[in-house]
C-alpha positions as CSV (number, residue, x, y, z in Angstrom):
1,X,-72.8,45.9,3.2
2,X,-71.3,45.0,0.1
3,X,-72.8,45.7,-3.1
4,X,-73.1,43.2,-6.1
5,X,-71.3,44.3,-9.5
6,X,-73.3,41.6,-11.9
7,X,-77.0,40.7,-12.2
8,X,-76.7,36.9,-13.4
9,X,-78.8,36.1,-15.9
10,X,-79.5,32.8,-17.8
11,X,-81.2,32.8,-21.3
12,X,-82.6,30.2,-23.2
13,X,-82.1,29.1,-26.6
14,X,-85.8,28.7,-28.4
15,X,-84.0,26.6,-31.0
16,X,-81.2,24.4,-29.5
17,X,-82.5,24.3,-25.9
18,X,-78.8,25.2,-24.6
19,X,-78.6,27.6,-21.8
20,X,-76.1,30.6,-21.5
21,X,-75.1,32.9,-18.1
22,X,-74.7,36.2,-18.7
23,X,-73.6,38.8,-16.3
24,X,-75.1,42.3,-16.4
25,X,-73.1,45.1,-15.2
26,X,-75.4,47.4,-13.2
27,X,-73.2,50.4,-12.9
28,X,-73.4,50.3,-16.3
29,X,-77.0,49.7,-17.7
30,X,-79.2,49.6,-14.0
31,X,-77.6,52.2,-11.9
32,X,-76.6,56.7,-12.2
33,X,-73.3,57.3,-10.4
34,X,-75.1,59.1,-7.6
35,X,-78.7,59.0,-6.1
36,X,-78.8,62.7,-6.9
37,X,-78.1,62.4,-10.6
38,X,-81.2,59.6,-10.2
39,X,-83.6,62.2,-8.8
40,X,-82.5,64.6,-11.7
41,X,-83.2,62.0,-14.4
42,X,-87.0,61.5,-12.5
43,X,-87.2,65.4,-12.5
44,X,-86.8,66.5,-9.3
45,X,-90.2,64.6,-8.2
46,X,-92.2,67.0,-10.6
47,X,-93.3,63.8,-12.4
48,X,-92.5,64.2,-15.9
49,X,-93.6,62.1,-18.7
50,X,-91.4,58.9,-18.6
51,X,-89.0,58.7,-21.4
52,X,-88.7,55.4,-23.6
53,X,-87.0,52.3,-21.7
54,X,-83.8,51.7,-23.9
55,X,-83.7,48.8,-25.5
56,X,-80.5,46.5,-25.0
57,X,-79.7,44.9,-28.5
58,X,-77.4,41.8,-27.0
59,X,-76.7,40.3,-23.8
60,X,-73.5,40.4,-22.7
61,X,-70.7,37.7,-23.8
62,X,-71.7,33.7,-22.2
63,X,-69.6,32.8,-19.5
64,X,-70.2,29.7,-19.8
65,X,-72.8,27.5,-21.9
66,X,-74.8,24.3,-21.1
67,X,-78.0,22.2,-21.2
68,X,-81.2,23.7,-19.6
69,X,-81.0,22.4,-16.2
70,X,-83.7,21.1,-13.8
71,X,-83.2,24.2,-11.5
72,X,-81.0,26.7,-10.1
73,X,-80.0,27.6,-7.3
74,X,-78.0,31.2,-6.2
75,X,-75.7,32.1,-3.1
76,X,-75.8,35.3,-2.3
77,X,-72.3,36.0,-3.0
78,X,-73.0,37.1,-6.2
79,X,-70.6,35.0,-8.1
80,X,-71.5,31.7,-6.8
81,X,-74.2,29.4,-9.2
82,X,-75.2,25.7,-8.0
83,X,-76.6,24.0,-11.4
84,X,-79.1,21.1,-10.8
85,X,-80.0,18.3,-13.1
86,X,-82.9,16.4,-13.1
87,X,-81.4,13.5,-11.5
88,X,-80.1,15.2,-8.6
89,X,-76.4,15.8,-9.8
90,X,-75.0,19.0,-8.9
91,X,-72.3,21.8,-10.4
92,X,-71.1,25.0,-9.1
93,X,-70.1,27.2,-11.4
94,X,-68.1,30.7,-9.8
95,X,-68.2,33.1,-12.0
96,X,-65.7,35.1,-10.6
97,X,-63.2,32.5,-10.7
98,X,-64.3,31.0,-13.7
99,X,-64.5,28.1,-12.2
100,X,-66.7,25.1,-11.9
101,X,-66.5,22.6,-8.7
102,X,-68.3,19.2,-8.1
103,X,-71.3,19.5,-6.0
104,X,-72.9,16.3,-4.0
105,X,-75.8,15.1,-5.1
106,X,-79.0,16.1,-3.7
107,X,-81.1,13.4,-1.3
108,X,-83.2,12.8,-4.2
109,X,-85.3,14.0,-6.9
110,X,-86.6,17.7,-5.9
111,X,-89.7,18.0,-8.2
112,X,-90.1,20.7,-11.4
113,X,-90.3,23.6,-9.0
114,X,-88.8,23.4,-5.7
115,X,-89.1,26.7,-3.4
116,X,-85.1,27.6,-3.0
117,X,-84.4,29.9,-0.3
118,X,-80.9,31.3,0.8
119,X,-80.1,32.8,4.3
120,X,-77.3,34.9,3.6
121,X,-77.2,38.5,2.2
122,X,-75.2,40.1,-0.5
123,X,-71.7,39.8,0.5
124,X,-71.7,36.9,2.9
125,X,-68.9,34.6,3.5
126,X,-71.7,31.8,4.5
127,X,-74.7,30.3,4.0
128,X,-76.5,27.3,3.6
129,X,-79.0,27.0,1.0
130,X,-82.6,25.1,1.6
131,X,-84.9,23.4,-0.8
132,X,-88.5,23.2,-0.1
133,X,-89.9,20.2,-2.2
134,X,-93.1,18.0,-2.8
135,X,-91.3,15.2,-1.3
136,X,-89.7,16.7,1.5
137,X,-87.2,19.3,2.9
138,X,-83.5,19.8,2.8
139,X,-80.6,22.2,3.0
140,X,-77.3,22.6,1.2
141,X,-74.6,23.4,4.1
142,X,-70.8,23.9,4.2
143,X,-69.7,22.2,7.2
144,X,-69.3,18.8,8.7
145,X,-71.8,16.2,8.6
146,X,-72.8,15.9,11.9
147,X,-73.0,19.4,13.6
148,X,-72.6,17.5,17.0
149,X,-69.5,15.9,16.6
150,X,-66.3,18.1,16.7
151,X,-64.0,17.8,13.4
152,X,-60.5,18.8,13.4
153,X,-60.0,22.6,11.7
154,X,-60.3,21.9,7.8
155,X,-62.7,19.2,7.9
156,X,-65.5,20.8,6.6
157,X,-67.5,19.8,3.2
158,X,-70.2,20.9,1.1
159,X,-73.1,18.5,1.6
160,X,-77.0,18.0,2.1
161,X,-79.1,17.0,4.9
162,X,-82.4,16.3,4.8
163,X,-84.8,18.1,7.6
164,X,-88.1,17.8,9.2
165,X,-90.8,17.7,6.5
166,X,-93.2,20.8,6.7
167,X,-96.3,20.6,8.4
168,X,-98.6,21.7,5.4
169,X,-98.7,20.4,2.0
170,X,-100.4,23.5,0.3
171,X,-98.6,25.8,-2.7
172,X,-96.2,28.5,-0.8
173,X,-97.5,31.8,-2.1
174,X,-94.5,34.0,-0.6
175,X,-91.5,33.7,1.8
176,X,-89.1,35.1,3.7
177,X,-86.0,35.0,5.9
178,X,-86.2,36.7,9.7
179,X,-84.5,37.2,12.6
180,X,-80.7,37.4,10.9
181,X,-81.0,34.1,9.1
182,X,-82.5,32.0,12.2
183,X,-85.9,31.5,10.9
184,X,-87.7,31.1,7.3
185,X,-91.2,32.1,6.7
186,X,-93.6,30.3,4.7
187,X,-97.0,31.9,3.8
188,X,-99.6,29.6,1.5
189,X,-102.4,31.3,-0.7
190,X,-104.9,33.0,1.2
191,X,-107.3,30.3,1.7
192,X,-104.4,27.8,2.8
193,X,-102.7,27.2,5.8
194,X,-101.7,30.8,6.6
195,X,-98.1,31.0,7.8
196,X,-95.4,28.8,9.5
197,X,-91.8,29.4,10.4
198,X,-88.8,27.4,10.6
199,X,-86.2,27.5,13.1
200,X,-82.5,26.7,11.1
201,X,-80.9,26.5,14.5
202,X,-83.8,24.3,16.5
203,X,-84.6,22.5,13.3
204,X,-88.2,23.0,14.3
205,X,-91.2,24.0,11.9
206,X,-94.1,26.1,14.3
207,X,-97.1,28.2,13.0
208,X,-97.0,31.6,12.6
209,X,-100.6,32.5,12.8
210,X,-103.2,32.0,9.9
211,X,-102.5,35.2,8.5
212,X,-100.3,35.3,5.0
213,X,-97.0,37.6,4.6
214,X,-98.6,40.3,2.4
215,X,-96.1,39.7,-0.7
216,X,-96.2,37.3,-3.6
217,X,-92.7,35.5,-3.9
218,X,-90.0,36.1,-1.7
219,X,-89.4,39.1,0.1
220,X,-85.7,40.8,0.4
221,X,-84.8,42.3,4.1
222,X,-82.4,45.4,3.9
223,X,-80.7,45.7,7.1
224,X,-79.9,49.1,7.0
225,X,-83.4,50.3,6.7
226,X,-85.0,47.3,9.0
227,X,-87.3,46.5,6.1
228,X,-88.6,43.7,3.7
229,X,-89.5,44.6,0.3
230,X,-91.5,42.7,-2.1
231,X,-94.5,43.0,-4.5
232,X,-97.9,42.9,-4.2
233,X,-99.6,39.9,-4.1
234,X,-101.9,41.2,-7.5
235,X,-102.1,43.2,-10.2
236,X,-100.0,45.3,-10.9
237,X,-97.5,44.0,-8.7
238,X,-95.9,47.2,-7.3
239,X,-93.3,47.0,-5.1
240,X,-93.9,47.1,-1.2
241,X,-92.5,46.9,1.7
242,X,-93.3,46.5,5.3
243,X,-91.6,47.1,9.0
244,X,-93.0,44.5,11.3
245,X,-90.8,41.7,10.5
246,X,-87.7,41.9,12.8
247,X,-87.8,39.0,15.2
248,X,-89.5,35.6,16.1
249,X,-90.9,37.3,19.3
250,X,-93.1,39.9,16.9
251,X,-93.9,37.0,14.7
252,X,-94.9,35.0,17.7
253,X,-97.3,37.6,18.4
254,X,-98.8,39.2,15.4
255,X,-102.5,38.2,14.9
256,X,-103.3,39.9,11.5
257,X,-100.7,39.9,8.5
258,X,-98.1,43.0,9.1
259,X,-98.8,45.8,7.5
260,X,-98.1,46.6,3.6
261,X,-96.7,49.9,2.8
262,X,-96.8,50.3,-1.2
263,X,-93.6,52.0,-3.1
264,X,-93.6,53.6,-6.6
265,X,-92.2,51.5,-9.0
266,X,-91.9,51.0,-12.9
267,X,-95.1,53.1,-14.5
268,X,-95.8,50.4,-17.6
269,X,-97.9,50.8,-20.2
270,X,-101.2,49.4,-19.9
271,X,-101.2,47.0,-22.6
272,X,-98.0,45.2,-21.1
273,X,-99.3,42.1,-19.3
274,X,-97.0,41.3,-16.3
275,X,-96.4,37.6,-16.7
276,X,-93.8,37.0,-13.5
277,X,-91.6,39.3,-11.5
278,X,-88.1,38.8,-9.2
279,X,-86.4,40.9,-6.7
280,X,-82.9,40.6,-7.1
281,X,-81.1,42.0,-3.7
282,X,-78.4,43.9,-4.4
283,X,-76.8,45.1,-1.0
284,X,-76.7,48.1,1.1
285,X,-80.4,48.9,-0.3
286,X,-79.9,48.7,-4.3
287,X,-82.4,46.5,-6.1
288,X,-83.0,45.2,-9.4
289,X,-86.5,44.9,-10.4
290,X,-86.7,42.2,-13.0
291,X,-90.3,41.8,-15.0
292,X,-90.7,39.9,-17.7
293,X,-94.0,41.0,-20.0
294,X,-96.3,40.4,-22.8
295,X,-97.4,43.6,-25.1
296,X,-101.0,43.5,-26.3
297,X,-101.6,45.4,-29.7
298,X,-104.8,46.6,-30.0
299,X,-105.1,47.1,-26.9
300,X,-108.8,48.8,-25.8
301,X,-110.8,49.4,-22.4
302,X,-114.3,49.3,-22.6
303,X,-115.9,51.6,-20.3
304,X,-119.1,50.0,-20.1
305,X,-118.3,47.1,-18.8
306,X,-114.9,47.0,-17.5
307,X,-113.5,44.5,-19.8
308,X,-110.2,45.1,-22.1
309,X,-110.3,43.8,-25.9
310,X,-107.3,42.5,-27.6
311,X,-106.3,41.8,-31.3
312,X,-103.0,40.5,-30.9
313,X,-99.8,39.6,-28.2
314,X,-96.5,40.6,-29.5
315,X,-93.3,38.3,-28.3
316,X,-92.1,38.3,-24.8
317,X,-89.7,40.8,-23.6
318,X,-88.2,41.6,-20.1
319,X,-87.8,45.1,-18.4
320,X,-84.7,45.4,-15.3
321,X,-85.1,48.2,-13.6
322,X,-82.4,49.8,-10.5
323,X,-84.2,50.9,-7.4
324,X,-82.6,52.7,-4.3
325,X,-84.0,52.7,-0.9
326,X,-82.7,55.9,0.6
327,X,-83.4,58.2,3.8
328,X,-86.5,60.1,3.0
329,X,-86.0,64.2,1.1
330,X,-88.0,66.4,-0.1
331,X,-88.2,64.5,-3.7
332,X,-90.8,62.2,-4.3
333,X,-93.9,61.2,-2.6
334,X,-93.1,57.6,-2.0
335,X,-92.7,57.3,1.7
336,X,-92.3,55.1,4.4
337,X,-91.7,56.4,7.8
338,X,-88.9,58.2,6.6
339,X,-87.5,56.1,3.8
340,X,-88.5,56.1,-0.2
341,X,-87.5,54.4,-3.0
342,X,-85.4,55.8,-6.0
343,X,-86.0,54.0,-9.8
344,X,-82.5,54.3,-11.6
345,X,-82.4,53.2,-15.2
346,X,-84.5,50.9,-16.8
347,X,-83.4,48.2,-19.8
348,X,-85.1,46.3,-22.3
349,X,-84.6,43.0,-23.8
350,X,-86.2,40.9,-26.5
351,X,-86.9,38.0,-26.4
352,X,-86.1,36.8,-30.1
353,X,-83.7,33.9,-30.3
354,X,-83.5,33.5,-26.4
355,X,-85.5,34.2,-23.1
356,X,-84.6,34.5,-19.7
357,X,-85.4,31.6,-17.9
358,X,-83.6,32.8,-14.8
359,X,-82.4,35.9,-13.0
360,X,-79.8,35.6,-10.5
């Protein structure tokens, strides 16, 4: 599989508002040249005491510059960003290229926070794009518009169609995509509706079971491991992963959630306060592990009761971190049936004049 070069990222302005992509080069600031020289920075497995997490002084030059946006979308090639406003119009920008193309606009307004899910993996050549929304569901396809009516060769457009409208109407606590792309998971909190599953051939939602995918957010498959990764649905988030995920026919009959295996993963401080994570996909099982945090000064435990005291919460900052999944050694004591995970470098990045608002 092909490996992505950039991590996009898209900061803020506190001041003006305007929004910036940046493109992080993870050879460079995520990744060692070699799994082995990774290990070596860890020491060997023998657990060392973990070094400072550098601190990068200034994102990398804009590529481009513009109004925060209602949402974003991502395709998984890497270089390709679809920019939503709030009144449906679309832009994709290819960074690559540097490039920006006009987009149709969406059916209609997709709320603050619509769930965005892409089917394809790092390197694909196509992919359509859905958008789970309070007022219904559709998907971004390239294509023609009607799938049964044959189109001469060339006749084939970016455009949306709208889909059958989920059978729950609950908050989706975590996703994923199965089965090479054919079906979408949903899970709800774990008091709501449990899990359904959407077929993107049949067009047909069907529970799952009322068990929850054990992850919070969406989970990443690596097809050279057969594995999904994400984190934990609580505090402190580590990063999991899990096996039992590989076709509609295991969905169909799992009765109990699939089992959750739990990874190492960035050892932070206890006074930093988590606030959101994302698992950016990489290809051919690299990872960045992107956490943006509050630090608490003053920080104390108080034994007696089990409560923590604060004086004060400094400003926000965010942590990327590279992560391998490799074949299993005799280094580290993260395991999964023959598989561990590998931690890289680690970056850090203020958030004085700008925040990240997303990471792509």
């Amino acid at each position: 599989m092909i490996r992505r070069r950039f991590v996009n990222i898209v900061a803020e302005n506190y001041k003006s508002g305007m929004c910036s992509l940046h493109r992080l080069d993870v050879s460079k600031h995520l990744f060692y040249p070699s799994t082995a020289e990774a290990a070596a920075a860890a020491g060997g497995g023998k657990a060392p005491q973990a070094p400072p997490i550098p601190t990068l002084q200034r994102l990398p030059p804009p590529c481009m510059s513009f109004p925060r946006p209602h949402t974003m979308g991502f395709f998984a090639s890497e270089g390709r960003i679809l920019r939503c406003s709030l009144a449906g119009h679309s832009l994709l920008y290819d960074a690559d290229s540097d490039s920006i193309g006009t987009m149709p606009s969406s059916q209609g307004f997709t709320g603050i926070t619509p769930k965005i899910i892409s089917t394809g993996q790092p390197g694909a050549l196509e992919e359509d794009l859905y958008v789970l929304h309070d007022d219904g569901f559709d998907v971004l396809r390239f294509g023609p518009e009607d799938r049964l009516v044959y189109r001469p060769m060339g006749r084939k457009a970016w455009h949306w169609e709208s889909l059958q409208r989920p059978p729950f109407d609950n908050i989706i606590g975590s996703h994923s995509v199965v089965d090479g792309g054919r079906t979408i998971c949903v899970s709800s909190s774990p008091d709501g509706f449990g899990t359904y599953c959407f077929h993107t051939v049949e067009r047909e939602w069907w529970q799952g079971g009322c068990w929850v995918l054990p992850f919070v957010g969406g989970a990443e498959y690596v097809p050279e491991f057969k594995l999904w990764l994400g984190f934990f649905p609580t505090n402190p988030y580590h990063l999991c992963a899990t096996r039992n995920l590989s076709v509609m026919e295991d969905l169909i009959a799992m009765e109990k959630p699939p089992t959750l295996h739990t990874l190492s993963d960035l050892d932070t401080p206890k006074n930093w306060s988590a606030l959101r994570f994302k698992l950016l996909n990489l290809g051919g099982g690299r990872f960045c592990v992107a956490g943006v945090f509050e630090e608490i000064v003053g920080y104390t435990e108080d034994e007696s009761d089990g409560f923590s005291e604060l004086e004060a919460v400094r400003p926000e900052f965010a942590v990327l971190t590279g992560v391998e999944l490799v074949t299993d050694s005799s280094s580290g004591d993260a395991k999964l049936e023959g598989f561990q995970i590998v931690s890289h470098k680690s970056v850090r990045y203020m958030f004085m004049e700008d925040r990240f608002k997303w990471e792509l």
